[in-house]
Structure formats: structure tokens, C-alpha cells
C-alpha positions in Angstrom: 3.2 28.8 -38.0 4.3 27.3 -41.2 3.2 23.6 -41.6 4.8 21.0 -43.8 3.9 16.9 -43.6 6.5 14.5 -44.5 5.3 11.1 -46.7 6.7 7.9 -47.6 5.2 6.6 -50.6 6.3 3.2 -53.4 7.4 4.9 -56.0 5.2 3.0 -58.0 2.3 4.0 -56.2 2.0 7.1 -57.3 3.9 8.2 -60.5 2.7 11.8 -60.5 4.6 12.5 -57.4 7.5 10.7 -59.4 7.6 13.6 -62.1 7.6 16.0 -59.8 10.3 14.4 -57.4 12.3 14.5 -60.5 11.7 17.4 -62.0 12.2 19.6 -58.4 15.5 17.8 -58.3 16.6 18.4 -61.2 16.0 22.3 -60.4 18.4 21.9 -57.7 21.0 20.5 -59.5 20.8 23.4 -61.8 20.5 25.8 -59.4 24.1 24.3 -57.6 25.4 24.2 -60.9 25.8 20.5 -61.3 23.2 19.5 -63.7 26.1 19.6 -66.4 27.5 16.3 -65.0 24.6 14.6 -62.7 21.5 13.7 -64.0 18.9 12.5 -62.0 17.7 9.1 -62.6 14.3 8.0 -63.1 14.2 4.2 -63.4 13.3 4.5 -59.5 9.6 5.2 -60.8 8.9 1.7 -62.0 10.9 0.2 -58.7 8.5 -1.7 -56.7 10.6 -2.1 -53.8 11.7 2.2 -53.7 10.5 4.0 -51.3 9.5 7.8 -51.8 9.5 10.1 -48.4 9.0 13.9 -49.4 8.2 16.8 -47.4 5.0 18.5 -48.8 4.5 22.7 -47.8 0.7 24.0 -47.6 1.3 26.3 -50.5 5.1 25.6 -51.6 4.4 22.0 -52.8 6.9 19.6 -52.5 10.0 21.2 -51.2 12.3 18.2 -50.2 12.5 14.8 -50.9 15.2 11.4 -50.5 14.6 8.1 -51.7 15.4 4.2 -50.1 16.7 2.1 -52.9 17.5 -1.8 -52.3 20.0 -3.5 -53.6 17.9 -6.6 -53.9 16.3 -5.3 -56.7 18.4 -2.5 -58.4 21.8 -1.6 -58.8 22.8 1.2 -56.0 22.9 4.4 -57.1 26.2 5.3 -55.2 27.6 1.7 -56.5 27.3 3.2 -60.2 29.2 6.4 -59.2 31.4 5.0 -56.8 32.8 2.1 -59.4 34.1 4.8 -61.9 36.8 5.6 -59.4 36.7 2.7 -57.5 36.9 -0.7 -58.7 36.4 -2.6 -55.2 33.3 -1.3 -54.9 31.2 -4.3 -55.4 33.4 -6.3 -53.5 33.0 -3.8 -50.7 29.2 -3.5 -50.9 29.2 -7.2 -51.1 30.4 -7.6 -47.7 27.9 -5.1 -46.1 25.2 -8.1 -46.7 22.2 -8.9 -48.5 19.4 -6.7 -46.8 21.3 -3.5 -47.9 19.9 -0.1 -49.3 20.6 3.0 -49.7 19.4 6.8 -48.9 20.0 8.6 -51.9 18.5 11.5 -54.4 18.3 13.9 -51.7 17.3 17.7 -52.6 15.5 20.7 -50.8 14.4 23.4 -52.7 15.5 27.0 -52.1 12.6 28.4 -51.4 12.2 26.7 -48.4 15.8 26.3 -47.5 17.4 26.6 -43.8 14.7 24.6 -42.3 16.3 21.4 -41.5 14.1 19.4 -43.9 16.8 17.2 -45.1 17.5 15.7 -42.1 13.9 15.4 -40.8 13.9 13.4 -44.3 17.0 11.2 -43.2 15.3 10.4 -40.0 12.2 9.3 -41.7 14.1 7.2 -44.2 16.3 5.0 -41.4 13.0 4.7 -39.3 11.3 3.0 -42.5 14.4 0.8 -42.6 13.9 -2.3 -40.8 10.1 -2.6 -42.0 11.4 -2.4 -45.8 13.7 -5.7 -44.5 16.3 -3.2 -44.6 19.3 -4.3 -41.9 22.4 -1.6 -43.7 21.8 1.3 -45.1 24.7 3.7 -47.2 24.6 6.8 -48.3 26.6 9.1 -50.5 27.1 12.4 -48.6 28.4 16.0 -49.5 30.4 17.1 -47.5 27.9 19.8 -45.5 25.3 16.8 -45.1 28.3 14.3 -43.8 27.9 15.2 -40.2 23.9 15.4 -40.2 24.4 11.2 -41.2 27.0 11.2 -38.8 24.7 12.3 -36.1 22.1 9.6 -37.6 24.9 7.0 -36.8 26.5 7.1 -40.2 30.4 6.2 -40.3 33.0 7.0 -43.4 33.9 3.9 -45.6 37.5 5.2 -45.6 38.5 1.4 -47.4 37.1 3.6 -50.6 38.4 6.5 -52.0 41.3 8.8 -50.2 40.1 7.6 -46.8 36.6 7.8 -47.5 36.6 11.3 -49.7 35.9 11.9 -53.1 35.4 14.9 -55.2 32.1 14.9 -56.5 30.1 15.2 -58.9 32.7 18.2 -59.1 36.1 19.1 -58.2 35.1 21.3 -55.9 32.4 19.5 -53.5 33.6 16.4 -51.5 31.4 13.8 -51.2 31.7 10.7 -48.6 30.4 7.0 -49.0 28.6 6.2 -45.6 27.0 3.0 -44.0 24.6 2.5 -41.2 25.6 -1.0 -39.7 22.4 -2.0 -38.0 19.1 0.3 -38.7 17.2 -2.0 -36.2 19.0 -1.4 -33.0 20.7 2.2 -34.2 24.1 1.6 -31.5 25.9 4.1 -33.3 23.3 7.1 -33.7 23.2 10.0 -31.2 21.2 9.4 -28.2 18.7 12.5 -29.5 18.4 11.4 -32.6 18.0 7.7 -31.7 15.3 8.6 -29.8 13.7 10.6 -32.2 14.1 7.7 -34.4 12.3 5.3 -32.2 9.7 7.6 -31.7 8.9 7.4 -35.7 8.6 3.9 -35.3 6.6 4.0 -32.8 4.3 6.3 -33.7 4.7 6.8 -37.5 2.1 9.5 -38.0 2.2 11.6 -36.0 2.2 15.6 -35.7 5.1 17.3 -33.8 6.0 21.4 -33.0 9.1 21.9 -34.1 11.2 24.8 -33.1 13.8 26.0 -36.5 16.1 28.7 -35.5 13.9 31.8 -34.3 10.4 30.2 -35.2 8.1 27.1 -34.9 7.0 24.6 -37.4 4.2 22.4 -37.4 5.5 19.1 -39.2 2.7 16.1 -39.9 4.5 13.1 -40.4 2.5 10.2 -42.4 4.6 7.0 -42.6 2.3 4.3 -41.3 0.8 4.0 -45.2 4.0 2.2 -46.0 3.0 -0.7 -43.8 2.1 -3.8 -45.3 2.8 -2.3 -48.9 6.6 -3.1 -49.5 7.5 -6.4 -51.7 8.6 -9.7 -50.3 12.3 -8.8 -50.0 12.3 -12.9 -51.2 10.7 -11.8 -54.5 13.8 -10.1 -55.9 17.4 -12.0 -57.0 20.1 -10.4 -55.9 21.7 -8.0 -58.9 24.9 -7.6 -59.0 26.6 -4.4 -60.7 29.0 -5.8 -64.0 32.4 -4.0 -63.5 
């Protein structure tokens, strides 16, 4: 049975796992062919408030990771690619509220692809939500992770874009801005994953059997480290993006 435990770390915690958070996602960029026209950013490492959640393999490494930015303290990664085709995006992200952040920078490697890790990852990151004083959460999906953050009770912000859609970070790929209205009480999120959700919260480390297609996987989730380690969300002004 293969086993693989899922983190959550501040970013500036531990700035090893930074570089290689980075440098793995950068891989994958390359490897889709993207890296031509999306760089990944790492002024996350010195975030204080940015939380890290990365699934770790016994002799893979890290093989997945997503990060939870807040808007308190950083400009939105989605709000920077959104605004160069959008220019209500501020306005639009303004209205979502103060305690807003986002799920972004998500990669899996291929070597240890078709595993569901990404949305183990997802899971993980709306659980850690309302402890990081987090009441909305956005994302910015692809169009083949746009139904897994549907099922996490993700809706389309069709006021932006064509309905929602835009093509990027190339023609070809569609990508979707999302938003998770209330990460506390999860109305919108599938009953299962809800559930699953709540059990996270819970119980935030915790080891669980998890069956992936035609085999079993032993997944160790440690969360609980992150409690009583995230800022003051009072410490930071809000920062509002310059159009």
C-alpha cells in the first residue's frame, strides 16, 4: 500500500519546502507546456499569513501541493491575471468581503499522477479556511479541475469573463474564476464531500485508507500544526490591487 501524508505549513515557516514547492511547480508547468507564459511566483515565501498544504510520498518527495493566499495581506494571485482581461475585477473581489482568500498554485507531479491528490489538497485547504479567519475563498480553475471545486461547493463568477470562462494561460485550456461563499457552514458543497470536510476539522490529523481506482492508499493527514500559528488577520491593512 502506497502511503503519502498531506501538511499545512506558513510558508514562512519553513523556506526549504518553499524551494522545492516552487521548483516542482515549475516542472509542471514545463511539462504542460506552459512555462513559456506562467511563471510561478515566489513572493508567497516571505507571506506570513500563506499557508502551504503539500502532499509528501515515502520515497517520491513532494508530489503535490496548493497554497491559501489572503487578500488581507497580498494582492490575489487570480486578481493579477484576471485584471489583464478584466477591468471589474477589483470591484468584483471587493464585494466578496474582507476575510477573502484564495486556493491557488496548484500542481501534482506526473510521477504520481491519477491518484486524486489534488483534490485531497482542495479539501485540506477549505477545511483550514475558517481557522485562517478565512469566510470566502476563490479559486482559478482549469477547466478539468472546475467540477472537482464544484463538488467542493465552488460556483462560476460568470459577472467576469464570457460567463465565467477564459482562455488561459493559453488559448487552448479554459480556465474559470470560482468562489466559495461561506467556508464555515459549506451550504453549497456536496453532502460527501462536506462531510469529509468536517471530518478534517474535526480531527485534523488523522490517518485514513483510501481506496484510488483498483488499489488502496494510506493517506496521513497533519493539519492540526497550523493551529495557533496563523497572524492576527487584524495585523494586516487591506491592499488593494492598482488598476
Amino acid at each position: 500500500m502506497e502511503k503519502i501524508t498531506i501538511r499545512a505549513f506558513r510558508a514562512v515557516d519553513e523556506p526549504e519546502l518553499c524551494r522545492i514547492y516552487a521548483e516542482e511547480h515549475a516542472r509542471v508547468l514545463k511539462d504542460i507546456g506552459v512555462d513559456q507564459v506562467m511563471k510561478p511566483d515566489e513572493s508567497w515565501h516571505s507571506d506570513p499569513s500563506c499557508i502551504a498544504i503539500c502532499a509528501f510520498h515515502e520515497t517520491l518527495g513532494m508530489v503535490a501541493g496548493v497554497r491559501i493566499q489572503q487578500r488581507m495581506s497580498t494582492i490575489l494571485p487570480m486578481e493579477v491575471h484576471l485584471n489583464a482581461y478584466e477591468g471589474r475585477t477589483v470591484q468584483v473581489f471587493d464585494e466578496l468581503g474582507p476575510n477573502l482568500g484564495e486556493m491557488c498554485g496548484l500542481w501534482n507531479a506526473h510521477r504520481f499522477a491519477g491518484r486524486g491528490i489534488p483534490t485531497m489538497l482542495l479539501s485540506a485547504a477549505v477545511a483550514l479556511a475558517p481557522e485562517a479567519g478565512l469566510s470566502t475563498l476563490v479559486c482559478f480553475a482549469a477547466e478539468y479541475m472546475a467540477p472537482r471545486c464544484k463538488e467542493l461547493g465552488f460556483n462560476v463568477m460568470e459577472q467576469l469573463g464570457n460567463r465565467g470562462e477564459f482562455r488561459f494561460p493559453i488559448a487552448t485550456i479554459a480556465s474559470y474564476p470560482m468562489v466559495l461563499p461561506d467556508t464555515k457552514h459549506l451550504a453549497s458543497t456536496e453532502e460527501q464531500k462536506r462531510s469529509q470536510i468536517q471530518a478534517l476539522r474535526s480531527n485534523p490529523d488523522q490517518r485514513l485508507d483510501v481506496a484510488v481506482k483498483d488499489q488502496r492508499m494510506e493517506v496521513t493527514y497533519m493539519l492540526l500544526g497550523m493551529k495557533g500559528k496563523l497572524p492576527d488577520k487584524g495585523m494586516h491593512g487591506h491592499h488593494r490591487f492598482a488598476a
